[in-house]
C-alpha positions in Angstrom: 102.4 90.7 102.3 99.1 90.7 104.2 97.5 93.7 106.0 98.3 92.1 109.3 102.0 91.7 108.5 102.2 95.8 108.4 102.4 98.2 111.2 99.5 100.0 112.4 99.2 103.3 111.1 99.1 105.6 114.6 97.0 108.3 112.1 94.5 105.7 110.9 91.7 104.2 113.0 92.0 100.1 113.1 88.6 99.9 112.5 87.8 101.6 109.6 91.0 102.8 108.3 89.9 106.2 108.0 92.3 109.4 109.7 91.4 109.1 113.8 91.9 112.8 114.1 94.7 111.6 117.4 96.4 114.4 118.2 99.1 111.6 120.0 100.0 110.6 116.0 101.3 114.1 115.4 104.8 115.1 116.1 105.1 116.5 119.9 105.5 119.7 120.4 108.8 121.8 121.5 108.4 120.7 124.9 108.2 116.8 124.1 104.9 116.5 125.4 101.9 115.7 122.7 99.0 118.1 122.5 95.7 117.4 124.0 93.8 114.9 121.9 89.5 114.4 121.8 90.6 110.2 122.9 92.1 111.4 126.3 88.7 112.2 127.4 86.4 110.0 125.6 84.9 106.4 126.9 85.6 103.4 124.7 83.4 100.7 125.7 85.1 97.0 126.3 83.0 96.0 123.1 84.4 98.2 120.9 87.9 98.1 122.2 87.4 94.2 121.3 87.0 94.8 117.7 90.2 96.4 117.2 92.7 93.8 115.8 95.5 92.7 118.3 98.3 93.9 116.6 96.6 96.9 116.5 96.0 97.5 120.1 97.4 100.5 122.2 98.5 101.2 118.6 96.5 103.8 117.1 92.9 105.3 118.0 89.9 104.6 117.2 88.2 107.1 115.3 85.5 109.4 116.7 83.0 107.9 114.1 83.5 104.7 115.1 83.4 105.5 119.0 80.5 107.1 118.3 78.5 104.4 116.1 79.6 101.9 119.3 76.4 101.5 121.6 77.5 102.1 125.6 77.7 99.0 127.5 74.3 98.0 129.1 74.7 98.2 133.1 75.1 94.3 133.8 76.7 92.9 131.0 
């Protein structure tokens, strides 16, 4: 079976595989809402968003290391 075959991992970060630290992957809480995650607030620039493979998409998180190793988006492009 090949990797794209499986389902994303909502723990894992498409990019890198590594644990993306999403609080939305973990079970909800009492009150059926998730807890507050780190990705609710942070920018992902269109770039990087790009990179993440399309069955992967809306998915899982990308990881905070890998957010962060993304250049912003010059103005313009």
């Amino acid at each position: 079976m090949e990797l794209a075959d499986t389902a994303p991992a909502p723990a894992r970060c498409p990019l890198c595989g590594g644990p993306n630290g999403c609080a939305m992957a973990v079970p909800r809480a009492a009150n059926g809402l998730p807890p507050a995650c780190w990705c609710m607030a942070a920018a992902f620039p269109p770039a990087l968003l790009a990179r993440v493979p399309p069955a992967a998409r809306r998915q899982a998180c990308i990881c905070a290391r890998c957010a962060a190793a993304q250049p912003p988006d010059s103005p313009g492009e």
